[in-house]
KOLBA-794447 format. One record per residue: residue number from 1; residue in three letters; x, y, z of N, C-alpha, C, O in turn. Coordinates in pm, whole numbers. Example, Ala and Ser with C-alpha at 12.3 -4.5 7.8 and 13.67 -1.06 7.14 Angstrom:
# residues 2
<atom><kenu>1</kenu><sese>ALA</sese><n_east>1319</n_east><n_north>-569</n_north><n_up>780</n_up><ca_east>1230</ca_east><ca_north>-450</ca_north><ca_up>780</ca_up><c_east>1320</c_east><c_north>-330</c_north><c_up>780</c_up><o_east>1424</o_east><o_north>-332</o_north><o_up>846</o_up></atom>
<atom><kenu>2</kenu><sese>SER</sese><n_east>1285</n_east><n_north>-225</n_north><n_up>708</n_up><ca_east>1367</ca_east><ca_north>-106</ca_north><ca_up>714</ca_up><c_east>1290</c_east><c_north>3</c_north><c_up>787</c_up><o_east>1341</o_east><o_north>114</o_north><o_up>804</o_up></atom>
***
This chain:
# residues 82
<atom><kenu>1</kenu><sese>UNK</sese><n_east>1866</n_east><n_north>387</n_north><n_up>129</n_up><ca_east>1778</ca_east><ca_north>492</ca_north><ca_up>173</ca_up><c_east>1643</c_east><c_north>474</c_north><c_up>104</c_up><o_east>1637</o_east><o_north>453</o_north><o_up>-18</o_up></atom>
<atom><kenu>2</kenu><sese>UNK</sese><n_east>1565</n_east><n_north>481</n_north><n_up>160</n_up><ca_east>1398</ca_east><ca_north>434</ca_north><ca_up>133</ca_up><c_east>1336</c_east><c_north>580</c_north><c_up>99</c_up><o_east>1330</o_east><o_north>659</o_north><o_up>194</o_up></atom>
<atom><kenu>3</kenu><sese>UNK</sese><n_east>1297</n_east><n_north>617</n_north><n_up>-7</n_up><ca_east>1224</ca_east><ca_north>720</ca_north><ca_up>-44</ca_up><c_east>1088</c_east><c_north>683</c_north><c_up>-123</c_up><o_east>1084</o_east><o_north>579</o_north><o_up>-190</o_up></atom>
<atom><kenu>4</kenu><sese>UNK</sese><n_east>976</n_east><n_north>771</n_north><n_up>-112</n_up><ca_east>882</ca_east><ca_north>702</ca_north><ca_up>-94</ca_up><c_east>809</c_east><c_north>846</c_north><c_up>-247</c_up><o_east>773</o_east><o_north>958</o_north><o_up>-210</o_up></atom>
<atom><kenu>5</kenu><sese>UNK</sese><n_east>806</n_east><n_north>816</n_north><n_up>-355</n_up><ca_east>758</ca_east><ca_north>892</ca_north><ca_up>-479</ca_up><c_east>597</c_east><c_north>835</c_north><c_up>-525</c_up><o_east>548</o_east><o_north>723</o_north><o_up>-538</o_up></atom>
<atom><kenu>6</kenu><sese>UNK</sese><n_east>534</n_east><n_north>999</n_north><n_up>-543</n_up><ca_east>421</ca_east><ca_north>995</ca_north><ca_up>-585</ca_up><c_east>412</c_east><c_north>1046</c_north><c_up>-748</c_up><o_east>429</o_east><o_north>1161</o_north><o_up>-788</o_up></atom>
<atom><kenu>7</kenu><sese>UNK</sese><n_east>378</n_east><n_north>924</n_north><n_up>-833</n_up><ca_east>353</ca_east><ca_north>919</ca_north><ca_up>-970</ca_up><c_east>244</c_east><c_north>955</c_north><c_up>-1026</c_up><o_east>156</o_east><o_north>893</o_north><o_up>-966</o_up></atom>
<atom><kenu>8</kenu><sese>UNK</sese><n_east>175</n_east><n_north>1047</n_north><n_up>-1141</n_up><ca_east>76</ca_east><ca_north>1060</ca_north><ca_up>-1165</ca_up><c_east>8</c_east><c_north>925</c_north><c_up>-1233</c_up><o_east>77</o_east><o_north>851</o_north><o_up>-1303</o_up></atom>
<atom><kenu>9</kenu><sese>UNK</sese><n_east>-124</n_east><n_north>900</n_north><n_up>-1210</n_up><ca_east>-146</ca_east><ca_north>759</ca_north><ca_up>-1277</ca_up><c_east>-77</c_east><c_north>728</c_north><c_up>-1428</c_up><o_east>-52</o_east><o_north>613</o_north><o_up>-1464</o_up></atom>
<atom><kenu>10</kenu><sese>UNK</sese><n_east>-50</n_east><n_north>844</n_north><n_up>-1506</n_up><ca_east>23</ca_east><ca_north>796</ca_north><ca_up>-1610</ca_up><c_east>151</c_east><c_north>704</c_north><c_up>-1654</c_up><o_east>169</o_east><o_north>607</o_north><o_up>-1728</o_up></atom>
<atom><kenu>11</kenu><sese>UNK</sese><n_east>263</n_east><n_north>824</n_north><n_up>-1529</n_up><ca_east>414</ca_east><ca_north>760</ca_north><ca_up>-1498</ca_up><c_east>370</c_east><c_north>621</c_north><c_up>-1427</c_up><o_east>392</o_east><o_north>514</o_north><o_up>-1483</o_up></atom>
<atom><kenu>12</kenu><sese>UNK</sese><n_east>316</n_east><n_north>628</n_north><n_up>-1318</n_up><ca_east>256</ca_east><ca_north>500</ca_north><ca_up>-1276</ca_up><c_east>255</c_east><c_north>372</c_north><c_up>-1360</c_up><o_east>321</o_east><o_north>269</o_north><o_up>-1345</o_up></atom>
<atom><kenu>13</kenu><sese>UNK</sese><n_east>131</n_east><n_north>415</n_north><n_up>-1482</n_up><ca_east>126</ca_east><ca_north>307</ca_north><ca_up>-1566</ca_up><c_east>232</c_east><c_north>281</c_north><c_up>-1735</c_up><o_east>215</o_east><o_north>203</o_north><o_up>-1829</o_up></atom>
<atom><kenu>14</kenu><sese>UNK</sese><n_east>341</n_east><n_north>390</n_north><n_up>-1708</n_up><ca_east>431</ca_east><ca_north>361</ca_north><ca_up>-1764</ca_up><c_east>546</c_east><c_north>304</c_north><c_up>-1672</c_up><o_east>648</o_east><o_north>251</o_north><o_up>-1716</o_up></atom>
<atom><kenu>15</kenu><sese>UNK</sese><n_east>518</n_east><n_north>319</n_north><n_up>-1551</n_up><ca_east>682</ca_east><ca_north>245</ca_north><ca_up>-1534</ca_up><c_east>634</c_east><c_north>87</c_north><c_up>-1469</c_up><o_east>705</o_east><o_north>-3</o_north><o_up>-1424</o_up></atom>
<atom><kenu>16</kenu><sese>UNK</sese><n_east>510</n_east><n_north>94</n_north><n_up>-1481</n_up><ca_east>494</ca_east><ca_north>-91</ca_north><ca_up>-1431</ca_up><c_east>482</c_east><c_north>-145</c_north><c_up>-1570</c_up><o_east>507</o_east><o_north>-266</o_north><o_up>-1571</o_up></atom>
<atom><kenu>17</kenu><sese>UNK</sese><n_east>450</n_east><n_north>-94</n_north><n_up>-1695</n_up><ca_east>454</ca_east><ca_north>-157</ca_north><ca_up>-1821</ca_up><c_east>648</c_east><c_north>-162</c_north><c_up>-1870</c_up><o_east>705</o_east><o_north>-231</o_north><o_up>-1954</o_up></atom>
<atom><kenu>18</kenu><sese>UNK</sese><n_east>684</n_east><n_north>-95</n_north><n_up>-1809</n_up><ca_east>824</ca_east><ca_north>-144</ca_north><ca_up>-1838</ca_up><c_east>906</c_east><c_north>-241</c_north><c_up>-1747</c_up><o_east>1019</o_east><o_north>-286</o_north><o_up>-1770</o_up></atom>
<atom><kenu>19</kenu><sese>UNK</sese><n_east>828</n_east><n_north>-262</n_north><n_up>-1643</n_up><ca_east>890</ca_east><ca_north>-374</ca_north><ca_up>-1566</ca_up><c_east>774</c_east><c_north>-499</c_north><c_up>-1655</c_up><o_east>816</o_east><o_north>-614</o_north><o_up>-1671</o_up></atom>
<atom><kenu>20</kenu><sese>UNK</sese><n_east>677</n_east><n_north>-473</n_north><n_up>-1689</n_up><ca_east>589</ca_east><ca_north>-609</ca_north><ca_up>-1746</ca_up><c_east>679</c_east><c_north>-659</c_north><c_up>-1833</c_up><o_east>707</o_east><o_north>-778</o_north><o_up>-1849</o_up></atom>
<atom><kenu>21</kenu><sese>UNK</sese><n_east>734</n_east><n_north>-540</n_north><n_up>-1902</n_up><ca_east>769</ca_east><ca_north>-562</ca_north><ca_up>-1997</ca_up><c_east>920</c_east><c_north>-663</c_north><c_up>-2009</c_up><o_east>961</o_east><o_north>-706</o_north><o_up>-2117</o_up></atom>
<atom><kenu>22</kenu><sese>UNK</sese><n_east>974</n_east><n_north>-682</n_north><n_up>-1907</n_up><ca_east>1076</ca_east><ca_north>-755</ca_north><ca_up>-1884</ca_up><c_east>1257</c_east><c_north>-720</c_north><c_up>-1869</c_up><o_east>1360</o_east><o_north>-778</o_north><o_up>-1837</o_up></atom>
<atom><kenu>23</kenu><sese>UNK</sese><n_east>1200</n_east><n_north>-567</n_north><n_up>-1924</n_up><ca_east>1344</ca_east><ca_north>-495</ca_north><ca_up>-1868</ca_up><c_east>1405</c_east><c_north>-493</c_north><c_up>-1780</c_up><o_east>1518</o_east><o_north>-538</o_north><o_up>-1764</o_up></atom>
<atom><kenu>24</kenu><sese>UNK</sese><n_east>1320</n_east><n_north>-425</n_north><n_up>-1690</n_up><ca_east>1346</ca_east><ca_north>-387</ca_north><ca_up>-1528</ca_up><c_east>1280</c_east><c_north>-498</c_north><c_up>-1427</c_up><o_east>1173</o_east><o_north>-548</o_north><o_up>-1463</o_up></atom>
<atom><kenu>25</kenu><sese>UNK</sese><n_east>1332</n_east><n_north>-533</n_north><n_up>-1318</n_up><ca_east>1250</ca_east><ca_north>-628</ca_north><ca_up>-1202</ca_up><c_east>1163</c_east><c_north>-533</c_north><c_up>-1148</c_up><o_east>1050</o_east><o_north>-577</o_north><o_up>-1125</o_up></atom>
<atom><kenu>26</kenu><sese>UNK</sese><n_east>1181</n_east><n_north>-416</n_north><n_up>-1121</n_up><ca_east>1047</ca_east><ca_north>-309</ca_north><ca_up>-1052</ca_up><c_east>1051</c_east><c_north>-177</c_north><c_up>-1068</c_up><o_east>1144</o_east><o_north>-120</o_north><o_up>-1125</o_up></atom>
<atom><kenu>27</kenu><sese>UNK</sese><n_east>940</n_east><n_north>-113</n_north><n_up>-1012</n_up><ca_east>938</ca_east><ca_north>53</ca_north><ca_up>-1061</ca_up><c_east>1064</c_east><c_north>100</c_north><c_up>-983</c_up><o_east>1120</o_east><o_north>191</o_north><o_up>-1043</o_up></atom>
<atom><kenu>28</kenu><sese>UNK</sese><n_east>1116</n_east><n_north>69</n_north><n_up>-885</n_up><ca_east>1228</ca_east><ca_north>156</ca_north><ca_up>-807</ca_up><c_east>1351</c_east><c_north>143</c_north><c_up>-899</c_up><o_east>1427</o_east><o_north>239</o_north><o_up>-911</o_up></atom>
<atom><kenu>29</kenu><sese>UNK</sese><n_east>1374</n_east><n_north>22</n_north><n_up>-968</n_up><ca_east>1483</ca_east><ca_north>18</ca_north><ca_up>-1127</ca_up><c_east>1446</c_east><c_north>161</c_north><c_up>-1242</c_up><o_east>1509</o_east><o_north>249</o_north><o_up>-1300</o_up></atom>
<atom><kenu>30</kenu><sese>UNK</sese><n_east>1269</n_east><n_north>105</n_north><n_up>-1225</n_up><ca_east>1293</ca_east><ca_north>236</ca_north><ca_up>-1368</ca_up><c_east>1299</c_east><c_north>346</c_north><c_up>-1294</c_up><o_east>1341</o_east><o_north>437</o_north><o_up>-1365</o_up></atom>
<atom><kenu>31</kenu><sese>UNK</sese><n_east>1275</n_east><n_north>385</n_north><n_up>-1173</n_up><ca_east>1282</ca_east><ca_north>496</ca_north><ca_up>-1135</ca_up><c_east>1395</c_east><c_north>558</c_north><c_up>-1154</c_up><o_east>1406</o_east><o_north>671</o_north><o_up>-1203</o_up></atom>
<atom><kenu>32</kenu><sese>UNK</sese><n_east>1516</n_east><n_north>461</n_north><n_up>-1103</n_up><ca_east>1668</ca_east><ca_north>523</ca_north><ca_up>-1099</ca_up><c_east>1705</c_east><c_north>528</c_north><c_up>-1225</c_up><o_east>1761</o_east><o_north>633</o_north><o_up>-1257</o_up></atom>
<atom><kenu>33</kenu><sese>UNK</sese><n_east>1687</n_east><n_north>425</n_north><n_up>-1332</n_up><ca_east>1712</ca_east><ca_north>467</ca_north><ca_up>-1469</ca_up><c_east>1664</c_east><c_north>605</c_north><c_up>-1569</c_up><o_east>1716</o_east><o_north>663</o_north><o_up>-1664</o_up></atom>
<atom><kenu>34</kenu><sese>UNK</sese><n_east>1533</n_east><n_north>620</n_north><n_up>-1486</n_up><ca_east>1494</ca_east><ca_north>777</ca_north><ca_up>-1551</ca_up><c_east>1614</c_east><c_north>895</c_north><c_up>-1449</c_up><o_east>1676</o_east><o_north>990</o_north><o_up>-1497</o_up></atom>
<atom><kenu>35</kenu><sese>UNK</sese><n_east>1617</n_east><n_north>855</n_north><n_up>-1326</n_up><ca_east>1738</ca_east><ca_north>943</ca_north><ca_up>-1278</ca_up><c_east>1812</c_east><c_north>990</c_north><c_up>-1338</c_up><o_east>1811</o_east><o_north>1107</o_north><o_up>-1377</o_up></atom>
<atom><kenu>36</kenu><sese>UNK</sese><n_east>1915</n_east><n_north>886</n_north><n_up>-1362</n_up><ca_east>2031</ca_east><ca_north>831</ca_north><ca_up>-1427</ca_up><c_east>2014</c_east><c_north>936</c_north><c_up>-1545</c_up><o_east>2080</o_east><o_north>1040</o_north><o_up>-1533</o_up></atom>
<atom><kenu>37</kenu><sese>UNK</sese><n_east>1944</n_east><n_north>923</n_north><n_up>-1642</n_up><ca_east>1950</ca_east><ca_north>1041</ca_north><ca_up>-1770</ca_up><c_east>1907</c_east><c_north>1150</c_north><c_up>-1698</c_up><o_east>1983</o_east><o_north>1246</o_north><o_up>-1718</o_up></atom>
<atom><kenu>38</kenu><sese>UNK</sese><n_east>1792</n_east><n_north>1182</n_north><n_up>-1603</n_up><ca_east>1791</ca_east><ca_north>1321</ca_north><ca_up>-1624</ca_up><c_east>1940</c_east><c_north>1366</c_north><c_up>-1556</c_up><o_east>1998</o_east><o_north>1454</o_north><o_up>-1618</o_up></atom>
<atom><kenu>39</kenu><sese>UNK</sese><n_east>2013</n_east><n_north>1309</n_north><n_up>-1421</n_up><ca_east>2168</ca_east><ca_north>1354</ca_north><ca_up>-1399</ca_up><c_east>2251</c_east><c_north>1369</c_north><c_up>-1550</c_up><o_east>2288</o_east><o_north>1479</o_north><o_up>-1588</o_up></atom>
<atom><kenu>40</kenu><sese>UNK</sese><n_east>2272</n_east><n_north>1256</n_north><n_up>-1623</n_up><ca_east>2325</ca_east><ca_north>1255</ca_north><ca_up>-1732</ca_up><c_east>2273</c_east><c_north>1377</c_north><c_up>-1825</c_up><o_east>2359</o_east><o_north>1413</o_north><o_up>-1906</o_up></atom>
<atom><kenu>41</kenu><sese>UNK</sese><n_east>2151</n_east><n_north>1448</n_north><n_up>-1832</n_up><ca_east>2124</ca_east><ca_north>1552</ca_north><ca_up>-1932</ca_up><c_east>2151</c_east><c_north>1669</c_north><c_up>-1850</c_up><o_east>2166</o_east><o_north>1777</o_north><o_up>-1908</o_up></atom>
<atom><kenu>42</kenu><sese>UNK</sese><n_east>2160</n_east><n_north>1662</n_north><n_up>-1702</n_up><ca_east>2131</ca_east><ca_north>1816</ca_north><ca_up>-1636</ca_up><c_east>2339</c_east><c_north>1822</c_north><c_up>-1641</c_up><o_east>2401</o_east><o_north>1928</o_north><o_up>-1630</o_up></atom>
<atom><kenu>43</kenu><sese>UNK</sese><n_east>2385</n_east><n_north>1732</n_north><n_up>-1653</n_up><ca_east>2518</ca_east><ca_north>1753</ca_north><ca_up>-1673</ca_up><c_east>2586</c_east><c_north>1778</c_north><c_up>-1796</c_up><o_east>2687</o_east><o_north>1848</o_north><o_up>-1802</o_up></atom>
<atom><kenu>44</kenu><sese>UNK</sese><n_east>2522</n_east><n_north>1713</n_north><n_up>-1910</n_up><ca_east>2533</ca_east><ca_north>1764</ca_north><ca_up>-2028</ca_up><c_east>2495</c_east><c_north>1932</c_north><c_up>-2000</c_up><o_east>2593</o_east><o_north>2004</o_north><o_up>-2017</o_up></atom>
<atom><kenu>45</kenu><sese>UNK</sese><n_east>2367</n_east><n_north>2004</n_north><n_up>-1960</n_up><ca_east>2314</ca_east><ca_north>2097</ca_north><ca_up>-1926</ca_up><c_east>2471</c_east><c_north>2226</c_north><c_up>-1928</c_up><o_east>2522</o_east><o_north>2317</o_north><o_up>-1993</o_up></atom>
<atom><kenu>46</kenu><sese>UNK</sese><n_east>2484</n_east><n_north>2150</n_north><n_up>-1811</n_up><ca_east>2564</ca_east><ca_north>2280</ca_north><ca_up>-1757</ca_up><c_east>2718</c_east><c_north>2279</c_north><c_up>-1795</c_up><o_east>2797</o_east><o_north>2359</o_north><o_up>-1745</o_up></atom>
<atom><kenu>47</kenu><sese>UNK</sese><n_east>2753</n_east><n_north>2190</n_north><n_up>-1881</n_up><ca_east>2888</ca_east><ca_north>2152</ca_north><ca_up>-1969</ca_up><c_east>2831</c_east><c_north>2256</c_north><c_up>-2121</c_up><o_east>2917</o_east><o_north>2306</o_north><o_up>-2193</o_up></atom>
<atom><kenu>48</kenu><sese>UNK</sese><n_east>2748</n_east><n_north>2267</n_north><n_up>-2139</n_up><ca_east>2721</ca_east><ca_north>2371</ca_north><ca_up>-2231</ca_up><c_east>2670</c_east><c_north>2524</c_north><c_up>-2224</c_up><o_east>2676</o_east><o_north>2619</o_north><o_up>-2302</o_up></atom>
<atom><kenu>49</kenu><sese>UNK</sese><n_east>2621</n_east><n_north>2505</n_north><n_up>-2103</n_up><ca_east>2666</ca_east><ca_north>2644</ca_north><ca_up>-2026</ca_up><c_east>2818</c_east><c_north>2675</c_north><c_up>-1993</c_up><o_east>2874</o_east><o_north>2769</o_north><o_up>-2050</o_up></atom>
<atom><kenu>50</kenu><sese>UNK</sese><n_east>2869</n_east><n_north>2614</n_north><n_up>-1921</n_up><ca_east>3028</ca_east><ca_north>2665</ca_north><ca_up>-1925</ca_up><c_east>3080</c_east><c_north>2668</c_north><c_up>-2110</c_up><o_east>3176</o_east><o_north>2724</o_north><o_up>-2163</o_up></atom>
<atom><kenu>51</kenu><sese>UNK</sese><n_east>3015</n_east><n_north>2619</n_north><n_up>-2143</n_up><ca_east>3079</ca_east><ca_north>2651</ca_north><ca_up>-2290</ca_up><c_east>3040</c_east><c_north>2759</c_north><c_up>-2376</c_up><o_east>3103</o_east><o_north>2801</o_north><o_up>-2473</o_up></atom>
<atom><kenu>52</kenu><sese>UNK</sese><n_east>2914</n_east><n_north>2807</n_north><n_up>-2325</n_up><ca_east>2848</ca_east><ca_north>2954</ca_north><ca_up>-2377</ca_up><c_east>2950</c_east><c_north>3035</c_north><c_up>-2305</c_up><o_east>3014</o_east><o_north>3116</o_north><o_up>-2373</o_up></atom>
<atom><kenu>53</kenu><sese>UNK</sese><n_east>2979</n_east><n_north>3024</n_north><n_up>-2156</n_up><ca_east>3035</ca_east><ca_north>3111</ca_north><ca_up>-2074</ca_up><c_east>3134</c_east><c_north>3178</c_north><c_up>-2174</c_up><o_east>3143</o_east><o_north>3289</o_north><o_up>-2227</o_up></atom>
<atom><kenu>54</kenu><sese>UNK</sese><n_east>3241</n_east><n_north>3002</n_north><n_up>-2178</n_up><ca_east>3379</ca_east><ca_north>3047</ca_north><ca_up>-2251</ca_up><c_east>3361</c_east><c_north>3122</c_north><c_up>-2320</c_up><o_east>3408</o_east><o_north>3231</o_north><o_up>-2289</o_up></atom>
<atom><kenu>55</kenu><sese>UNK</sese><n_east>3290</n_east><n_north>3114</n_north><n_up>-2440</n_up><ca_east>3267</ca_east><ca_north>3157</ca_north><ca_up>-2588</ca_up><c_east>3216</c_east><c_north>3343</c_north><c_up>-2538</c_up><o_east>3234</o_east><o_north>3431</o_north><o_up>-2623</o_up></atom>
<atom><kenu>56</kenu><sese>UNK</sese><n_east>3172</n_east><n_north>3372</n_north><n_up>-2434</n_up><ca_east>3107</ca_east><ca_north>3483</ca_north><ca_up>-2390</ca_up><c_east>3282</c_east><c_north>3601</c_north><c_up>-2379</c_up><o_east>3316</o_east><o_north>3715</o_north><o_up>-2411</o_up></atom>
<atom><kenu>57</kenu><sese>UNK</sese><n_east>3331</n_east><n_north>3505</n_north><n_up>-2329</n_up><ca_east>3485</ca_east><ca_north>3537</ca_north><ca_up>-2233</ca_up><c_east>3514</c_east><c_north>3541</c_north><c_up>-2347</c_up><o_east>3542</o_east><o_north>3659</o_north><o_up>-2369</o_up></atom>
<atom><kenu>58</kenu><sese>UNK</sese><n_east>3527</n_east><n_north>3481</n_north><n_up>-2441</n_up><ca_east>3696</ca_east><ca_north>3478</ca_north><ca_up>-2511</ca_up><c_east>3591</c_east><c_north>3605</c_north><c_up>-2626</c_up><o_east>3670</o_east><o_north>3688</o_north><o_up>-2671</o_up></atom>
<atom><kenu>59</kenu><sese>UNK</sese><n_east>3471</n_east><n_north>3627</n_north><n_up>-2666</n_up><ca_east>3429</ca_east><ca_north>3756</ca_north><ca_up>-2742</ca_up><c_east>3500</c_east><c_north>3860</c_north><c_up>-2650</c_up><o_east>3576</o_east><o_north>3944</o_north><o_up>-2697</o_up></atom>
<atom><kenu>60</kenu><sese>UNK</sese><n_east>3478</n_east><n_north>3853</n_north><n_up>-2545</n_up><ca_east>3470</ca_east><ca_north>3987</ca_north><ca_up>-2442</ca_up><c_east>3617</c_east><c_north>4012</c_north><c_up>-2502</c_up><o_east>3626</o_east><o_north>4117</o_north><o_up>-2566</o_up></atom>
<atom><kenu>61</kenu><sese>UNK</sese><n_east>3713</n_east><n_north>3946</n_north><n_up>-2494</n_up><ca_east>3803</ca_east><ca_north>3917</ca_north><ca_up>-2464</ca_up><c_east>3905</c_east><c_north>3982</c_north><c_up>-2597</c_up><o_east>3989</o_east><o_north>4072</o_north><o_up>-2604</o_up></atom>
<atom><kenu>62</kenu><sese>UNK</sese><n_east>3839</n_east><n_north>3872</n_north><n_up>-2707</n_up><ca_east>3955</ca_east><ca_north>3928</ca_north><ca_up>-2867</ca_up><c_east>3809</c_east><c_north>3960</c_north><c_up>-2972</c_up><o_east>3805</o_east><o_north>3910</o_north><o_up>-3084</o_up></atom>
<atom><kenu>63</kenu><sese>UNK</sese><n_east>3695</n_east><n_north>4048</n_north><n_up>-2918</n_up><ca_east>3656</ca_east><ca_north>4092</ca_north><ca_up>-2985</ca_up><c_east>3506</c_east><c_north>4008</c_north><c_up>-3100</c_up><o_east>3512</o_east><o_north>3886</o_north><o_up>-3112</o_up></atom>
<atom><kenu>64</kenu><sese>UNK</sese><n_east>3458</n_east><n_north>4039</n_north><n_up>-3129</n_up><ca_east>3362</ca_east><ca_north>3918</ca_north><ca_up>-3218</ca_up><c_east>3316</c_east><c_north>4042</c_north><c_up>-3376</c_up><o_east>3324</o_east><o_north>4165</o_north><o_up>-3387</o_up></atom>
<atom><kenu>65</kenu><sese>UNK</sese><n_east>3268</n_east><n_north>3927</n_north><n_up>-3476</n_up><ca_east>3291</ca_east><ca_north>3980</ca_north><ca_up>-3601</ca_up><c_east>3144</c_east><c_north>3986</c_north><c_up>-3664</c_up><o_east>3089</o_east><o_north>3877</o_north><o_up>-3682</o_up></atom>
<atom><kenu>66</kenu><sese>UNK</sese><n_east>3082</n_east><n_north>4088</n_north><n_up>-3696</n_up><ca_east>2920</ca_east><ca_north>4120</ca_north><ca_up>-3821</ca_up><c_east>2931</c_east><c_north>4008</c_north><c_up>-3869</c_up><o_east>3038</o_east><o_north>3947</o_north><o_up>-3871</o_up></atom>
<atom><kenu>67</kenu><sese>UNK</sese><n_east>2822</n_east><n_north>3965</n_north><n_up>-3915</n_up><ca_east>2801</ca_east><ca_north>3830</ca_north><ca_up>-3986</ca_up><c_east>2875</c_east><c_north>3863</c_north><c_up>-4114</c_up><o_east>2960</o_east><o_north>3787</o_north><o_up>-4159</o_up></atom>
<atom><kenu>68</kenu><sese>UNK</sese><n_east>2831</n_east><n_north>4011</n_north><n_up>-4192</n_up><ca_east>2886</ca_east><ca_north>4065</ca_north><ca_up>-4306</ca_up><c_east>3020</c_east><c_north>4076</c_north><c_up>-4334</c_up><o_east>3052</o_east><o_north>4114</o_north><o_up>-4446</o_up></atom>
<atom><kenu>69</kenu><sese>UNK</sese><n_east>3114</n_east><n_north>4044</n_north><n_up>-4241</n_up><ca_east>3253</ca_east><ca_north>4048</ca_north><ca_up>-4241</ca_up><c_east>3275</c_east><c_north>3953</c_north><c_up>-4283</c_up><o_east>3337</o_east><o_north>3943</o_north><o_up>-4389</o_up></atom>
<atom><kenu>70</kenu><sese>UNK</sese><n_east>3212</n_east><n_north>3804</n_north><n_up>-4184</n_up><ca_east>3238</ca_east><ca_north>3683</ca_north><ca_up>-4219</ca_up><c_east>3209</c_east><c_north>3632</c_north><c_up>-4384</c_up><o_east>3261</o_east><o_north>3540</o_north><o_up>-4446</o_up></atom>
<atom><kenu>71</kenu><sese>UNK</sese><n_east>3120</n_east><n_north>3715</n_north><n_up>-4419</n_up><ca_east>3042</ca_east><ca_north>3629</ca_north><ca_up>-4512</ca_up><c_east>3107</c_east><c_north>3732</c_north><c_up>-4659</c_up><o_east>3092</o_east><o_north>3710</o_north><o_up>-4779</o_up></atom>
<atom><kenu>72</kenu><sese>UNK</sese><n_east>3157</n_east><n_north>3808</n_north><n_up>-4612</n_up><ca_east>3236</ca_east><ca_north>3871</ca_north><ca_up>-4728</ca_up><c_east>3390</c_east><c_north>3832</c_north><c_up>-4743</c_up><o_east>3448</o_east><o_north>3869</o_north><o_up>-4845</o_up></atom>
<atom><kenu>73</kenu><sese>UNK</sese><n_east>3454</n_east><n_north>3765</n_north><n_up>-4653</n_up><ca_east>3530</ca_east><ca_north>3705</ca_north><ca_up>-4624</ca_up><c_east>3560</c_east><c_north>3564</c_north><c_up>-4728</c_up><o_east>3641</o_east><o_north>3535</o_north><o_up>-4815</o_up></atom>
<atom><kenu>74</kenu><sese>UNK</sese><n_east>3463</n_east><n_north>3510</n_north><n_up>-4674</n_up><ca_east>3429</ca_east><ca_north>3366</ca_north><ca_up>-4720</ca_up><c_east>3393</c_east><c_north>3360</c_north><c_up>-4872</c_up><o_east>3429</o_east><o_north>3269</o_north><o_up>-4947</o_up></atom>
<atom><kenu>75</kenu><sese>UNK</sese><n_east>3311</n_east><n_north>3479</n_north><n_up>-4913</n_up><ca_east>3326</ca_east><ca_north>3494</ca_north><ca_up>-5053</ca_up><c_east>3454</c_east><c_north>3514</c_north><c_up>-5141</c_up><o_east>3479</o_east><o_north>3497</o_north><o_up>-5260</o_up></atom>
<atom><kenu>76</kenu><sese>UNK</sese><n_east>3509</n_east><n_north>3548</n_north><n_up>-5056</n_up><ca_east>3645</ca_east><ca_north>3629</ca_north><ca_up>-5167</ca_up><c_east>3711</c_east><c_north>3484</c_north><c_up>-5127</c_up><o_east>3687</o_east><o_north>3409</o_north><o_up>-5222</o_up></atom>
<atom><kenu>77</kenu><sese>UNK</sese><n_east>3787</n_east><n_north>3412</n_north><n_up>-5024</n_up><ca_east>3805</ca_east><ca_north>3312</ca_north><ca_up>-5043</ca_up><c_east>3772</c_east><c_north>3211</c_north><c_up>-5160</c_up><o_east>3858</o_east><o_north>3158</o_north><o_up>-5231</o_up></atom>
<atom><kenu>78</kenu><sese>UNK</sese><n_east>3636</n_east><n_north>3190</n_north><n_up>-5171</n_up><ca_east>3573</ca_east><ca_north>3106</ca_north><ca_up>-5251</ca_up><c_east>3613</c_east><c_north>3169</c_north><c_up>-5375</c_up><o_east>3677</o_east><o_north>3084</o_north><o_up>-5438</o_up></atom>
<atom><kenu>79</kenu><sese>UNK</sese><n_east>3608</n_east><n_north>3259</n_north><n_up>-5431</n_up><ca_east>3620</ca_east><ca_north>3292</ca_north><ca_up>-5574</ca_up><c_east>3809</c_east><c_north>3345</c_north><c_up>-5558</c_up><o_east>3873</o_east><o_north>3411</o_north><o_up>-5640</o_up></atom>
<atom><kenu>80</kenu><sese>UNK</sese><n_east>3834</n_east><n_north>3314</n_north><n_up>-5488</n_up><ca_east>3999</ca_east><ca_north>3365</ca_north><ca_up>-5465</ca_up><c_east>4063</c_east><c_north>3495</c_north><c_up>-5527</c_up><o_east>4162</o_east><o_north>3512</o_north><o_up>-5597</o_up></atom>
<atom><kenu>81</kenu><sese>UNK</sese><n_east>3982</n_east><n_north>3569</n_north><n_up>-5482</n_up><ca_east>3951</ca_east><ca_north>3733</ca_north><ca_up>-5509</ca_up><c_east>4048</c_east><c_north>3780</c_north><c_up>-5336</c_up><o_east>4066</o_east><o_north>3898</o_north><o_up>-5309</o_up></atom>
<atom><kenu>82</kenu><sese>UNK</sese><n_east>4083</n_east><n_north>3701</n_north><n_up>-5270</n_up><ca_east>4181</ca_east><ca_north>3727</ca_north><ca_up>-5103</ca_up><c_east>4269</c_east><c_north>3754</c_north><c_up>-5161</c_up><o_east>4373</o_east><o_north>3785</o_north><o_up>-5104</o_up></atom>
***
């Protein structure tokens, strides 16, 4: 499929310096390689959204704790005052 992208002269003159450069054979390579991560980050993306979700669910769920609980907690542990 032939798609036809307009680069600002910058991207422009970064993605023909990376084919100069001997990486890539042409801009339509680096093109798909910048793809390639942003799919790869917008999927990371939303794998950490479902993981806020969870974490949202399972508070709703069994409750969540003052920082001051935790941290008075963790003290008495540490000095084994539990």
């Amino acid at each position: 499929m032939a798609t036809n992208v307009h680069l600002t002269p910058e991207l422009e003159n970064f993605a023909r310096a990376c084919v100069e450069s001997g990486r890539y054979n042409n801009v339509s390579e680096v093109m798909r390689a910048g793809l390639r991560l942003l799919q790869r980050d917008e999927e990371e993306r939303l794998r950490f959204l479902a993981t806020l979700d969870e974490a949202e669910a399972e508070a709703d769920r069994d409750g969540t704790f003052a920082i001051e609980e935790v941290s008075t907690e963790i003290d008495a542990i540490i000095t084994g005052s539990r």
